[in-house]
C-alpha positions in Angstrom: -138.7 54.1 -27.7 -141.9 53.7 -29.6 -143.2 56.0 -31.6 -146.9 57.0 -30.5 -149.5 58.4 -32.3 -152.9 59.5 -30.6 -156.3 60.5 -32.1 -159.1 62.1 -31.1 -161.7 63.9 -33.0 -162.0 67.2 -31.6 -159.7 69.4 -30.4 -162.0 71.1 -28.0 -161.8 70.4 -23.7 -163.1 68.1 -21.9 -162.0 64.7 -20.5 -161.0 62.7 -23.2 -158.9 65.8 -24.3 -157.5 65.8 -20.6 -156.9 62.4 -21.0 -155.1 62.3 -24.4 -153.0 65.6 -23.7 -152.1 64.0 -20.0 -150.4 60.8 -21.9 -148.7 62.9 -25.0 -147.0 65.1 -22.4 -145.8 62.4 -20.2 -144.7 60.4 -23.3 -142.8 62.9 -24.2 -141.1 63.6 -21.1 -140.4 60.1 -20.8 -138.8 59.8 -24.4 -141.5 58.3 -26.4 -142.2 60.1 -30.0 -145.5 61.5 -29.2 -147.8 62.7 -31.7 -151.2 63.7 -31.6 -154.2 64.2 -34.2 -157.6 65.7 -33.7 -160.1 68.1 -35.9 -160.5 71.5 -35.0 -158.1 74.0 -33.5 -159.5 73.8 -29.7 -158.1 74.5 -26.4 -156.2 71.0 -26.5 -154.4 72.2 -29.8 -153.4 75.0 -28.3 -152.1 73.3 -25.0 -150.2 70.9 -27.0 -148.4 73.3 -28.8 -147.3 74.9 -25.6 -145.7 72.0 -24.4 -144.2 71.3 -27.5 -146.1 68.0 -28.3 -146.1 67.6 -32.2 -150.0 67.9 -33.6 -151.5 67.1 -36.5 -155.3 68.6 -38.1 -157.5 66.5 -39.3 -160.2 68.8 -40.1 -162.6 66.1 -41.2 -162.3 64.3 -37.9 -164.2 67.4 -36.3 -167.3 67.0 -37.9 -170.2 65.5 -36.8 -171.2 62.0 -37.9 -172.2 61.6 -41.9 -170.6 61.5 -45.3 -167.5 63.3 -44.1 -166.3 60.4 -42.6 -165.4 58.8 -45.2 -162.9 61.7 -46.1 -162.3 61.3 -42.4 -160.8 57.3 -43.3 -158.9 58.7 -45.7 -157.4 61.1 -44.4 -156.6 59.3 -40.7 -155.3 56.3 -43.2 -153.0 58.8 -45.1 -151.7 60.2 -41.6 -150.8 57.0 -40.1 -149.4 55.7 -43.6 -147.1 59.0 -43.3 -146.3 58.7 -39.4 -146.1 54.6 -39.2 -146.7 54.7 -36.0 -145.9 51.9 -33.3 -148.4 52.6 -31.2 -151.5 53.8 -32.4 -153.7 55.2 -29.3 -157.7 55.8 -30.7 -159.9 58.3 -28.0 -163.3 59.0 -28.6 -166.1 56.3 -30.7 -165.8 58.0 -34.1 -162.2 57.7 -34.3 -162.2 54.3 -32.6 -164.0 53.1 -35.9 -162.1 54.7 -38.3 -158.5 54.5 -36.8 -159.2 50.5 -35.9 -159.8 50.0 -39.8 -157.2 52.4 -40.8 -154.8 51.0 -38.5 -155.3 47.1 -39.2 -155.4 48.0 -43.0 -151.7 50.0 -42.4 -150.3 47.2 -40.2 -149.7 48.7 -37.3 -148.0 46.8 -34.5 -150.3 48.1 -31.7 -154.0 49.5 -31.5 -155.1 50.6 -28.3 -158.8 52.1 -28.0 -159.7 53.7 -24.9 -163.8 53.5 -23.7 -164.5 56.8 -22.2 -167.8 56.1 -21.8 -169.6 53.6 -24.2 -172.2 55.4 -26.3 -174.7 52.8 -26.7 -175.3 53.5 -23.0 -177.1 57.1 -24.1 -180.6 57.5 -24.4 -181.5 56.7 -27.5 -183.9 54.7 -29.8 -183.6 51.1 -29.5 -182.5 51.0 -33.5 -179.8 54.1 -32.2 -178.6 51.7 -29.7 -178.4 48.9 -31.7 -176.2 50.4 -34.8 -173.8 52.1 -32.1 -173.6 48.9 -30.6 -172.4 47.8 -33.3 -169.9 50.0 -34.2 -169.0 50.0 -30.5 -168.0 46.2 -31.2 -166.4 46.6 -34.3 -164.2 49.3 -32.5 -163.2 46.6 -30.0 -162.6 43.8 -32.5 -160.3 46.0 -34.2 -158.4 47.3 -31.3 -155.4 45.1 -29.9 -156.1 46.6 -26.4 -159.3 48.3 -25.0 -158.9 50.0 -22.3 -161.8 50.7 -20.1 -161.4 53.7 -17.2 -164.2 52.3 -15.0 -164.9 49.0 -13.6 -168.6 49.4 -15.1 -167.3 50.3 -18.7 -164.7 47.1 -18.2 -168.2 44.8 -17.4 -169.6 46.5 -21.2 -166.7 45.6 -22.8 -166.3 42.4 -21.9 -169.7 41.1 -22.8 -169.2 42.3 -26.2 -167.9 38.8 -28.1 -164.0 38.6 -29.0 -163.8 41.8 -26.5 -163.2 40.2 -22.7 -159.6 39.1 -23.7 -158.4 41.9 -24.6 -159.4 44.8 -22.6 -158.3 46.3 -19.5 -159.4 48.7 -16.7 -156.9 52.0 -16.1 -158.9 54.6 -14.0 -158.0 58.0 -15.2 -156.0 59.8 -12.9 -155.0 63.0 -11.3 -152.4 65.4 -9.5 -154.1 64.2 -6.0 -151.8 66.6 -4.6 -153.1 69.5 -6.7 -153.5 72.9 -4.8 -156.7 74.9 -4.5 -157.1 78.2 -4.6 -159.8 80.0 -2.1 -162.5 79.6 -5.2 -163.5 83.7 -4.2 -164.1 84.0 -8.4 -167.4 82.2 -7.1 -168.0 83.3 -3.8 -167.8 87.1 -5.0 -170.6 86.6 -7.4 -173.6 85.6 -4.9 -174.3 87.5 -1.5 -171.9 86.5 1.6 -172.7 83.7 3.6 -175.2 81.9 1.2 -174.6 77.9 0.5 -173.3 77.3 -2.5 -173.6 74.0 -5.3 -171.3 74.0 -8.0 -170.2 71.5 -10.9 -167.8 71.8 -13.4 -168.4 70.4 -16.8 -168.9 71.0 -20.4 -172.7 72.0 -21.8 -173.9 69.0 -23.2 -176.6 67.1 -22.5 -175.3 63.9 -20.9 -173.8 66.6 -17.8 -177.8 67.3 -17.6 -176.9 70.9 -16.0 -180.7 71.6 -16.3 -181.4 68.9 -13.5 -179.7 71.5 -10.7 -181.8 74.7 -12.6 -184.9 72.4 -12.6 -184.4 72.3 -8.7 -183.2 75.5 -7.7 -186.5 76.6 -9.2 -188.2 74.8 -6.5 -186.0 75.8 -4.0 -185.7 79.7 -3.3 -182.6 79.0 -1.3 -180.5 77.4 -3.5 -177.5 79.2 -5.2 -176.4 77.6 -8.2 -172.6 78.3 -9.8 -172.5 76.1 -13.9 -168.3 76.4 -14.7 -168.0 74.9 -18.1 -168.4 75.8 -21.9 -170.5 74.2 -24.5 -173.4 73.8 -27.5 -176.2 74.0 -24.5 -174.9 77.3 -23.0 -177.7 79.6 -24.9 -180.3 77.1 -24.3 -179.0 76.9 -20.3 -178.9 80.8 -20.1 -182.9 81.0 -21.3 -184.1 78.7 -18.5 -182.6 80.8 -16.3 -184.3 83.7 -17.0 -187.3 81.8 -17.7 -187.5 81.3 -14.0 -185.9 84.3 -12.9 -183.0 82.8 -11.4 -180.3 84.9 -13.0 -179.3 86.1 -9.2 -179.2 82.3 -7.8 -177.6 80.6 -10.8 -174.8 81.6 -12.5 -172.7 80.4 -15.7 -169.2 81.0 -15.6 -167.8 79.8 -18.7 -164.8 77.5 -18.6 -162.4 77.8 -15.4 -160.0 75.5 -14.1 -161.2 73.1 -11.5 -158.6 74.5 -9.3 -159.6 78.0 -9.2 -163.5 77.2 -8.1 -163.6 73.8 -6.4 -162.9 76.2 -2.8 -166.1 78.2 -3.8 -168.8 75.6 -3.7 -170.0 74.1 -0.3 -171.1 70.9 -2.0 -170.4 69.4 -5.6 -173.1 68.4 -8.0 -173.0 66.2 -10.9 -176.1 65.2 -12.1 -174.5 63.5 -15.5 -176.9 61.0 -17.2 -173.8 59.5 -18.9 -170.1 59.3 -17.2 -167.1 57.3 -17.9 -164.4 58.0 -14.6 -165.2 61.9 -14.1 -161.9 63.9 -13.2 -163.5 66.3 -12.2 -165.6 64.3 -9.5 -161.9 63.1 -8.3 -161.1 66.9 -8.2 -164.1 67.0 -5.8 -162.7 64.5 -3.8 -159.6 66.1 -3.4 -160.7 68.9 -2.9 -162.3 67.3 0.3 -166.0 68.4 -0.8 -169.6 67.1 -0.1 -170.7 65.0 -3.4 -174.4 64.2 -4.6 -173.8 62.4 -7.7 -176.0 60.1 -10.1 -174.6 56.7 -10.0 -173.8 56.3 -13.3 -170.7 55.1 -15.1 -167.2 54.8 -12.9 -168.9 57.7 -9.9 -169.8 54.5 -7.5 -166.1 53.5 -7.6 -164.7 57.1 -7.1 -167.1 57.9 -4.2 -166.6 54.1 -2.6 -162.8 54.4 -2.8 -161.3 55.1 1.0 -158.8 57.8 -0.5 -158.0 58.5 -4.0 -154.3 57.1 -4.5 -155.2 55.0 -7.1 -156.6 57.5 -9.2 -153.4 59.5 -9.8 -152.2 61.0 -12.8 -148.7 58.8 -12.2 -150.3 55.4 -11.9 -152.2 56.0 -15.0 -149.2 56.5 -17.0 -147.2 54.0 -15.8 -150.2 51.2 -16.8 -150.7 53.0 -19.4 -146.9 52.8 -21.1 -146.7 49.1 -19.7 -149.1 48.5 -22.9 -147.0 50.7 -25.5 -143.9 48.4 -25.0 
């Protein structure tokens, strides 16, 4: 069986971690050699060494964009000189740079890149959006295989020139099957009987959890519940008592979906960015109301008649069709 290699450049939780830790177990299981580097020493590390996936630091990789990445190309060369890796699986647009070079430079057989959500889609200057445009394309040029998890983010890649041949849409997937608990970690922190909207996501600007505090500001009976860690919790935490909402909206830190999807009435996700949310398919199974933006892959999860096709199973198995 091939040997596998994934990268990402943080080690922290959030999809593309999901994502990357979802494949390294199943390769595993399935008898691949699966190896996985990030930076950091996050919650994926740690889940990865739980289920006995190999793991490699890369500390560089964790840092934010700027001279250390050229240490960063170094160092992701060295690793894939040292592992020689069939298959070498690139998450995240940082590492989809580096790792393409690195990987056409070493010679390996395979380079798949997956799109989680092309950046140049952010709001940013028009220059921004131009240079990471540009490395957005030189990511796909250097890939063998992109893979796109949204039919919108397939439609990006393929306008991008060399690109359309190559890439392919695999929606990220799901246990659809997953039990729920009754969500009362939720319920039990606002008064009985209230209405409650919830999200789950991490605390970065493209999940835009100020959008639902903006609005339960106007609306005195709204009740608010934030699950999710990240760099915008402190800045989050002051609007709240800004407006004196600290009895209406709550941050609870990072719990899994299954223990709180039960405890909101509807599910929020206001994200200014998305590539295929899992945890709007959570939602879905979990058989809530949704009020989404339309960005990214959302129209195709809330337009699909039942969620089948977004399982955890069928991603694999198109996934490891492209390994072999």
């Amino acid at each position: 069986m091939p040997k596998v290699l994934y990268v990402i450049t943080k080690s922290n939780w959030g999809g593309a971690q999901r994502y990357v830790f979802d494949l390294a177990t199943a390769a595993k299981a399935q008898g691949f050699d699966a190896v996985v580097a990030f930076g950091g020493n996050g919650e994926l590390a740690a889940r990865l060494r739980a289920a006995n996936v190999r793991t490699l630091s890369v500390p560089a990789l964790g840092r934010d964009i700027g001279v250390a990445d050229f240490s960063a190309y170094h160092a992701l060369s060295r690793t894939i000189r040292d592992e020689r890796p069939d298959v070498l699986h690139l998450n995240s647009s940082k590492v989809g740079v580096l790792g393409g070079l690195a990987g056409r430079l070493r010679g390996v057989r395979k380079i798949i890149f997956t799109a989680h959500g092309w950046p140049f889609k952010e709001a940013r200057s028009a220059p921004s959006r131009l240079v990471i445009w540009l490395g957005s394309w030189l990511t796909a040029l250097c890939a063998h295989i992109v893979i796109a998890v949204s039919d919108s983010e397939l439609a990006l890649a393929k306008s991008m020139p060399g690109a359309a041949n190559k890439t392919v849409r695999i929606y990220n997937g799901i246990d659809i099957n997953m039990p729920f608990v009754d969500g009362s970690i939720i319920r039990n922190a606002f008064p009985a009987g209230v209405k409650i909207t919830g999200t789950v996501g991490e605390l970065t600007h493209n999940k835009n959890h100020i959008a639902l505090i903006e609005e339960a500001k106007n609306k005195p009976d709204m009740y608010v519940a934030i699950v999710g860690e990240g760099e915008l919790r402190e800045f989050l935490e002051q609007k709240i008592q800004e407006y004196s909402l600290q009895s209406r909206v709550k941050l609870f830190g990072f719990l899994p979906a299954a223990q709180v999807m039960k405890g909101f009435d509807t599910f929020a996700l206001p994200s200014i960015k998305e590539g295929l949310p899992y945890v709007l398919l959570e939602a879905r199974a979990a058989g809530l109301p949704i009020a989404a933006n339309p960005v990214g892959g959302i129209p195709e999860i809330l337009a699909a008649k039942d969620i089948t096709q977004f399982s955890t199973d069928h991603m694999v198995k198109q996934t490891f069709d492209l390994y072999r």
